[in-house]
Backbone as JSON Lines, residues from 0, in Angstrom:
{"i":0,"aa":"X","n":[-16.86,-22.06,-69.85],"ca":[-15.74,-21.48,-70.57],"c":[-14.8,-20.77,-69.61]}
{"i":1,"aa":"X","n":[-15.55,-19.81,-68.72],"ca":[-14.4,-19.48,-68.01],"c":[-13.73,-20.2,-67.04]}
{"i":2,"aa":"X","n":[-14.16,-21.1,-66.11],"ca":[-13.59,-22.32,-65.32],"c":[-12.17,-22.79,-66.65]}
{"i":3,"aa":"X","n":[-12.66,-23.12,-67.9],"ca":[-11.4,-23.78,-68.62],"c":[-10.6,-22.76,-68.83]}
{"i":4,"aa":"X","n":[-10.42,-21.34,-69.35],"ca":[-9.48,-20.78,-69.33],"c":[-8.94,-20.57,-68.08]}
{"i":5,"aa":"X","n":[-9.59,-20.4,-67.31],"ca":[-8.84,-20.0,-65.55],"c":[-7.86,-21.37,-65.24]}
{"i":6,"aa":"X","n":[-8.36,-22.39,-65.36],"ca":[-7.18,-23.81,-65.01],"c":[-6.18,-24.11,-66.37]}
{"i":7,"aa":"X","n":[-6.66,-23.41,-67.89],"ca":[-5.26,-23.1,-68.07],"c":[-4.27,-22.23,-67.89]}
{"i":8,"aa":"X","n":[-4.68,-20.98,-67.16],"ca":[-3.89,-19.99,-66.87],"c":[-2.81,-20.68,-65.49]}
{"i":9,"aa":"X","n":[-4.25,-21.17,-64.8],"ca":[-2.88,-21.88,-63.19],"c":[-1.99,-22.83,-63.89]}
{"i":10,"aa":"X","n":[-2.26,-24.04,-65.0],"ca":[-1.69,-24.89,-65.5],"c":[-0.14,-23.86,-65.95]}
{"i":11,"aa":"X","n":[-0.6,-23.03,-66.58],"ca":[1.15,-21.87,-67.26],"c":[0.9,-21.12,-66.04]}
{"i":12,"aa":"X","n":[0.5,-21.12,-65.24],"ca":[1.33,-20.34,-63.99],"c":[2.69,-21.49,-63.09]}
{"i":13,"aa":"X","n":[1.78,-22.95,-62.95],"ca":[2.53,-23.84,-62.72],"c":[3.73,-23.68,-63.11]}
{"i":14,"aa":"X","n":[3.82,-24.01,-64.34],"ca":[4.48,-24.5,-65.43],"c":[5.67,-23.42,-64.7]}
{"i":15,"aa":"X","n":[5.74,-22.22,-65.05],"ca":[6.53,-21.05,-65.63],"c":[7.02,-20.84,-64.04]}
{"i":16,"aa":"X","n":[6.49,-21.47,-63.24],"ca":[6.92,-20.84,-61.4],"c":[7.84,-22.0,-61.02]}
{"i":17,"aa":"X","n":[7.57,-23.63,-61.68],"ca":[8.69,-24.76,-61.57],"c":[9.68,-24.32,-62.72]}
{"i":18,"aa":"X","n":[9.88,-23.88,-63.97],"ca":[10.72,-23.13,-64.52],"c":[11.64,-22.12,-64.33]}
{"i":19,"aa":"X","n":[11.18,-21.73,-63.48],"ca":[11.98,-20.48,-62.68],"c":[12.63,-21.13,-62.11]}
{"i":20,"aa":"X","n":[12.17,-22.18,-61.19],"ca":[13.32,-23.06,-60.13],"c":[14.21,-23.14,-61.12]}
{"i":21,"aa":"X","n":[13.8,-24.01,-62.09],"ca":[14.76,-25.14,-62.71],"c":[15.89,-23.56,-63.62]}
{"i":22,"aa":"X","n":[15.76,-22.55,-64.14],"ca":[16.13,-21.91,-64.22],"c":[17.36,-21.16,-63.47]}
{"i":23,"aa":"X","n":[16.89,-21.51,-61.95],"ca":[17.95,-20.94,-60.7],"c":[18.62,-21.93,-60.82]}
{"i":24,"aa":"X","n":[18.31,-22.99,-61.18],"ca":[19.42,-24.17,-60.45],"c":[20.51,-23.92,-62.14]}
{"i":25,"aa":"X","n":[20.04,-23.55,-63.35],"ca":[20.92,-23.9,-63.79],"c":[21.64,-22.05,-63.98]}
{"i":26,"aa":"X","n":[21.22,-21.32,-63.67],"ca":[21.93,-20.04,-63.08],"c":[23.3,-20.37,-62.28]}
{"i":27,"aa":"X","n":[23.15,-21.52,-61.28],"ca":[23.69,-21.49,-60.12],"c":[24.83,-22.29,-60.14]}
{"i":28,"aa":"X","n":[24.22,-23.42,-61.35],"ca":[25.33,-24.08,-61.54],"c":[26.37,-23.52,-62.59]}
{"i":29,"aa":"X","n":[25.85,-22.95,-64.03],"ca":[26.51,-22.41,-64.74],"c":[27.63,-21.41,-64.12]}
{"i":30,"aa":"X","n":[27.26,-20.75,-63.07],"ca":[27.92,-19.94,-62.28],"c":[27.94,-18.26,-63.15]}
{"i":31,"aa":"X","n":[26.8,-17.86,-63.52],"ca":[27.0,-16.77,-64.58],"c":[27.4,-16.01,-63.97]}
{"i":32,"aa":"X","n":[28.55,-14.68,-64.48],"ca":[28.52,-13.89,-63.84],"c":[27.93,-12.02,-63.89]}
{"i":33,"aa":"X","n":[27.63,-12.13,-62.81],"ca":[26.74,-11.01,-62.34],"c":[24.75,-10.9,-62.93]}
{"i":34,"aa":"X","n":[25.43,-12.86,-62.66],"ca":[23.59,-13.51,-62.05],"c":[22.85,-13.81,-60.91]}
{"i":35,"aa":"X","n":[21.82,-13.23,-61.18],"ca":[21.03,-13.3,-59.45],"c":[20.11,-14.73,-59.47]}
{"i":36,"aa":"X","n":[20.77,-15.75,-58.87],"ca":[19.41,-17.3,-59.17],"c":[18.33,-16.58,-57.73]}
{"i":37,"aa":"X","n":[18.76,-15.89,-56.64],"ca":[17.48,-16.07,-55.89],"c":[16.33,-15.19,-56.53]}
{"i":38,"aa":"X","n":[16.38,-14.09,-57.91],"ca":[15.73,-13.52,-57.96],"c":[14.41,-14.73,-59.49]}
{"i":39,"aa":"X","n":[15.33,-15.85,-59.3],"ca":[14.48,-16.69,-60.36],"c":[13.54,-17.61,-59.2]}
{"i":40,"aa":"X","n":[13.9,-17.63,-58.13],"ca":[13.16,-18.5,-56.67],"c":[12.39,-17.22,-56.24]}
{"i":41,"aa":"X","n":[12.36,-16.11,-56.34],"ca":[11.37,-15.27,-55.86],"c":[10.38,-15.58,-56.91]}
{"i":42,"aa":"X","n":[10.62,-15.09,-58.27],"ca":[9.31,-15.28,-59.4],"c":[8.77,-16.49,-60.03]}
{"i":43,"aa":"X","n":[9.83,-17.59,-59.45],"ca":[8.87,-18.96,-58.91],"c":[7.8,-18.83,-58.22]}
{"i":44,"aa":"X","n":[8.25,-18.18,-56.6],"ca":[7.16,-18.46,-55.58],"c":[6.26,-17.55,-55.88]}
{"i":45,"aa":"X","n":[6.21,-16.36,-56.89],"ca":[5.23,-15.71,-57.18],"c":[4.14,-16.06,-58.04]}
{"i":46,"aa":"X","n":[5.08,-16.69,-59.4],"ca":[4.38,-17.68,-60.02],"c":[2.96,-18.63,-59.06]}
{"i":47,"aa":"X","n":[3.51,-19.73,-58.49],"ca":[3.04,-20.18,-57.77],"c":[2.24,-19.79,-56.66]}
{"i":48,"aa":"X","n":[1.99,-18.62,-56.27],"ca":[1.38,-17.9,-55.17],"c":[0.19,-17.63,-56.54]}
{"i":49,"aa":"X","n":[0.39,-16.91,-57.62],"ca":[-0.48,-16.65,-58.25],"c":[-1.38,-18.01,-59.13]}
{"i":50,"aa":"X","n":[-0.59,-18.96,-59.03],"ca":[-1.26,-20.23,-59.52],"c":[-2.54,-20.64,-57.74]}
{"i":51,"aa":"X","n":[-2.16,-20.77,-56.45],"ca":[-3.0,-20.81,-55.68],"c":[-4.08,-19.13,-55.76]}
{"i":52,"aa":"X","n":[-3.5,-18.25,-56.13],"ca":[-4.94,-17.7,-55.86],"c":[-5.6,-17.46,-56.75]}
{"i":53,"aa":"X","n":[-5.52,-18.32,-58.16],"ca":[-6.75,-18.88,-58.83],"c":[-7.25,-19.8,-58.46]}
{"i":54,"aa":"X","n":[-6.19,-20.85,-57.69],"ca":[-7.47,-21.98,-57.39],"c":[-8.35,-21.98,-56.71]}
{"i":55,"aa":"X","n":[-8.14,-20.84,-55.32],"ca":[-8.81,-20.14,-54.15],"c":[-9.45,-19.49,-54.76]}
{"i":56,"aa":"X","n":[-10.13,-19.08,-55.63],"ca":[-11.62,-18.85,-55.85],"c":[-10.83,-17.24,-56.46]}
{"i":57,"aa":"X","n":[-10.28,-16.39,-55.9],"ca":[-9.35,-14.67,-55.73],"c":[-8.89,-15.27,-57.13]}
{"i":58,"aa":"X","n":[-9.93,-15.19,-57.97],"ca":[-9.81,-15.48,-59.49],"c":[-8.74,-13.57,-60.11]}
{"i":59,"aa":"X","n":[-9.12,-13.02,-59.81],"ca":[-8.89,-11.51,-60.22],"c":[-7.14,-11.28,-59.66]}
{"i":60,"aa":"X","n":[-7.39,-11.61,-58.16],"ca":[-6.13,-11.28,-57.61],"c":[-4.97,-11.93,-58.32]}
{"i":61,"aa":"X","n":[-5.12,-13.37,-58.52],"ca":[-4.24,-14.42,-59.2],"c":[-3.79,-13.91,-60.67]}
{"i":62,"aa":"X","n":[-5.48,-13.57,-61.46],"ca":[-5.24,-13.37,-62.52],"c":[-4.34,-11.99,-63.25]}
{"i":63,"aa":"X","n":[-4.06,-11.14,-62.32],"ca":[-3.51,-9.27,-62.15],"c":[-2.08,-9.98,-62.29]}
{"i":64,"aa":"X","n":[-1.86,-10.95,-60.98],"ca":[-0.69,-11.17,-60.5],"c":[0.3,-11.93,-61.65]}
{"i":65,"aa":"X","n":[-0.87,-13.49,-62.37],"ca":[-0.04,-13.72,-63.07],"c":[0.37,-12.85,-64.23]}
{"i":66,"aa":"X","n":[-0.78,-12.51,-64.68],"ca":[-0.26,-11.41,-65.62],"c":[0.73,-10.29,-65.93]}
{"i":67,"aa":"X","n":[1.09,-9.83,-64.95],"ca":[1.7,-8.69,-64.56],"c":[3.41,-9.4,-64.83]}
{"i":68,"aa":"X","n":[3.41,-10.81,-64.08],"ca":[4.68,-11.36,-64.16],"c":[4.84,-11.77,-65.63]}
{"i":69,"aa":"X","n":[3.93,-12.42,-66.1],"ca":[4.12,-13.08,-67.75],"c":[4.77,-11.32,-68.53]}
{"i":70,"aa":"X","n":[4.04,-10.76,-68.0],"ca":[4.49,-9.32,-69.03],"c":[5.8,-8.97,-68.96]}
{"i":71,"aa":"X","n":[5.94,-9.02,-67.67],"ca":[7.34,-8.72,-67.41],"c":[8.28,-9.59,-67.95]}
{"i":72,"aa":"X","n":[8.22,-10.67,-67.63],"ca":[8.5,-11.95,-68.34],"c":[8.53,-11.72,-69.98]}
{"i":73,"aa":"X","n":[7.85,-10.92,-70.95],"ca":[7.85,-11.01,-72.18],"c":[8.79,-9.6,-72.33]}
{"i":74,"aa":"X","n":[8.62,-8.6,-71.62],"ca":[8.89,-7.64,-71.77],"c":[10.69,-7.37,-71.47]}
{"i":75,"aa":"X","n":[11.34,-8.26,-70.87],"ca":[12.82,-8.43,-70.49],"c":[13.5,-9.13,-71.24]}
{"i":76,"aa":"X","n":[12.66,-9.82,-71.89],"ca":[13.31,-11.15,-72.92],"c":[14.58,-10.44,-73.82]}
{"i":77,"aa":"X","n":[14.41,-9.6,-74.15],"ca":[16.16,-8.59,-74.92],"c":[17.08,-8.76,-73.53]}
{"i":78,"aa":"X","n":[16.87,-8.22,-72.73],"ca":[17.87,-8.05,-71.51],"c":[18.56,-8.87,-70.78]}
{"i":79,"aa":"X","n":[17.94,-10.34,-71.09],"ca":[18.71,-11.62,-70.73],"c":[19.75,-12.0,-71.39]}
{"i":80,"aa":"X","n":[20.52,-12.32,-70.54],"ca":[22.23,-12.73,-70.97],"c":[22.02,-14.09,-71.81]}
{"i":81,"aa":"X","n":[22.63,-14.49,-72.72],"ca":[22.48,-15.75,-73.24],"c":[23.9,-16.26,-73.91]}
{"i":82,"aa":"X","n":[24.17,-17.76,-73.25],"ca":[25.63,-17.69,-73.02],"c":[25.65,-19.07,-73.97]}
{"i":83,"aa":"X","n":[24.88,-19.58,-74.07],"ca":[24.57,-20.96,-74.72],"c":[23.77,-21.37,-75.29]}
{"i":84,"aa":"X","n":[23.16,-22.27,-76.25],"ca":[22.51,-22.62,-77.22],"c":[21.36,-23.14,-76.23]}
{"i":85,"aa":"X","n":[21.84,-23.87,-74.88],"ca":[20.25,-23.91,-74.2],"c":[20.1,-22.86,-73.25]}
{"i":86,"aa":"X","n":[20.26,-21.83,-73.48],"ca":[19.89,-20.21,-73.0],"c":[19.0,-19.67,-73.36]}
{"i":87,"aa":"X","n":[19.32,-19.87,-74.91],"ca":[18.44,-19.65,-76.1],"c":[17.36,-20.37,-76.65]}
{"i":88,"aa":"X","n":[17.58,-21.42,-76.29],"ca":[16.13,-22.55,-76.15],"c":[15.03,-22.14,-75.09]}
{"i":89,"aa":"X","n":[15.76,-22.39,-73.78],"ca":[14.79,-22.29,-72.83],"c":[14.16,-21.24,-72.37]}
{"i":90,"aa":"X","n":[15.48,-20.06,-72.75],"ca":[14.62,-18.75,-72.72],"c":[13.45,-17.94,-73.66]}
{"i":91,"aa":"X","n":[13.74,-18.39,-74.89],"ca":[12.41,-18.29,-76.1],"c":[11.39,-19.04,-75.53]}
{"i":92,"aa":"X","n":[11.71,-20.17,-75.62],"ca":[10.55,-21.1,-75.27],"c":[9.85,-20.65,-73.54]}
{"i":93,"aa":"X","n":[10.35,-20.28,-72.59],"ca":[9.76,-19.54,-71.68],"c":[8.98,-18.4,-72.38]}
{"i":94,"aa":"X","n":[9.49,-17.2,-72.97],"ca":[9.05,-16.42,-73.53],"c":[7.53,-16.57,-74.05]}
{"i":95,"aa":"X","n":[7.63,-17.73,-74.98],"ca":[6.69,-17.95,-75.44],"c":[5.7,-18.52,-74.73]}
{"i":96,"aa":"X","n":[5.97,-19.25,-73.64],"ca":[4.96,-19.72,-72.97],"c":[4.55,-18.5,-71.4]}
{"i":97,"aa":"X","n":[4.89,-17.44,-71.89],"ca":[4.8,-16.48,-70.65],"c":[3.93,-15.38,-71.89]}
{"i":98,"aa":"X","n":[4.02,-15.53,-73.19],"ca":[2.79,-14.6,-73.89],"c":[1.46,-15.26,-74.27]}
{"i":99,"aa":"X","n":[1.99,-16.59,-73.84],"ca":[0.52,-17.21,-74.06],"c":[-0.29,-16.72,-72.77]}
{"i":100,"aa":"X","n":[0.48,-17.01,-71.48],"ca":[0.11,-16.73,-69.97],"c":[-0.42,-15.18,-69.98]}
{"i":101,"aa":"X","n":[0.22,-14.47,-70.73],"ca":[-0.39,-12.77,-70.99],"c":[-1.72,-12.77,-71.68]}
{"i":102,"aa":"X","n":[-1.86,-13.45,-72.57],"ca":[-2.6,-13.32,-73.78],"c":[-3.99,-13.98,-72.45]}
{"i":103,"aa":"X","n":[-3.55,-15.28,-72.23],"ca":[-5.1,-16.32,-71.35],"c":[-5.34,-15.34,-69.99]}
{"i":104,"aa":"X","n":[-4.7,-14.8,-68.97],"ca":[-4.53,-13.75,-68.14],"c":[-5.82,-12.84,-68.59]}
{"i":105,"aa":"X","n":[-5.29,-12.14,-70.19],"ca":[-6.56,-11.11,-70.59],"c":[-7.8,-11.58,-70.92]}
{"i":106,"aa":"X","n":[-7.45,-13.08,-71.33],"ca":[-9.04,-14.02,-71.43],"c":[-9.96,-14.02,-70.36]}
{"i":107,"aa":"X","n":[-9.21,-14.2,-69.0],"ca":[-10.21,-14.87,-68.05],"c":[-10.52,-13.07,-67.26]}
{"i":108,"aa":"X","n":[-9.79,-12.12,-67.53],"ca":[-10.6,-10.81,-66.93],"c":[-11.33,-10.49,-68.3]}
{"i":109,"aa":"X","n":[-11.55,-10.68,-69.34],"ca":[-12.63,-10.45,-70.24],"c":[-13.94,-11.17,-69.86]}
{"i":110,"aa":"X","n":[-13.07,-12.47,-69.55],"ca":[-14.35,-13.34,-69.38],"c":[-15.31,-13.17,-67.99]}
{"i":111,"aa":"X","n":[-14.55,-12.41,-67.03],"ca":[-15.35,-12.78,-65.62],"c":[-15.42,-11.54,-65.57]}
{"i":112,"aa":"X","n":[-15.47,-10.23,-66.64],"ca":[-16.34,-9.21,-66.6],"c":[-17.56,-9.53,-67.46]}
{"i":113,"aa":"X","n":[-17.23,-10.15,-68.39],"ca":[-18.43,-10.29,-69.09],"c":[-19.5,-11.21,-68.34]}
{"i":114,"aa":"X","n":[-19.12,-12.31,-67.77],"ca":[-20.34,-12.77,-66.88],"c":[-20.59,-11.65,-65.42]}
{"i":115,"aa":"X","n":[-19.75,-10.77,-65.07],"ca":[-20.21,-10.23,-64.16],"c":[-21.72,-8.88,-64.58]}
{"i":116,"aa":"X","n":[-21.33,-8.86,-65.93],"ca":[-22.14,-7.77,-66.74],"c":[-23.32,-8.97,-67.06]}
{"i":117,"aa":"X","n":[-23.39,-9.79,-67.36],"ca":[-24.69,-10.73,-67.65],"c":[-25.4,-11.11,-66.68]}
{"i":118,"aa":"X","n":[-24.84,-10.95,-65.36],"ca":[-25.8,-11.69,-64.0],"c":[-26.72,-10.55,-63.82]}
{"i":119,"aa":"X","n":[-25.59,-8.87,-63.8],"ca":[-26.06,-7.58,-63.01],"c":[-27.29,-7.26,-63.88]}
């Protein structure tokens, strides 16, 4: 059980860290103004930094990390500019797939305390 929640958490870490790209690029093209696209390529590569250090075994480190971003990620969702009907698509629908990433995040530290409490 916990191996499957941990590879769906990297699976929406994936997900949400190539989203961010695709996010900058359309930041960049839209040309918004007084939008930052490199700060959507930083929480890509964080994304993604936290998708490798679940797969690297630094199950905890990954799992803090993604979490911390999905929250933030749920927690800004008012504060985003939304200029267009796919603003509002892609940004809900991120949303939503960044509280699932919160919600599985608290799965796999429930879960790998609770086997750490069943071995000890």
């Amino acid at each position: 059980m916990h191996t499957r929640i941990r590879n769906i958490l990297t699976a929406l870490a994936v997900f949400l860290g190539f989203g961010e790209f695709a996010s900058a690029v359309i930041i960049r093209v839209e040309a918004y103004r007084d939008s930052f696209p490199a700060g959507a390529v930083v929480f890509g590569c964080l994304f993604l930094v936290g998708a490798w250090l679940l797969r690297s075994a630094r199950v905890t480190a990954g799992t803090v990390l993604v979490g911390i971003l999905c929250l933030f990620e749920v927690v800004s969702l008012p504060g985003w500019a939304r200029h267009n009907a796919l603003d509002w698509t892609t940004q809900i629908g991120f949303a939503v797939v960044s509280l699932a990433g919160l919600v599985t995040a608290i799965a796999v530290l429930v879960s790998s305390r609770r086997s750490l409490q069943v071995t000890a």
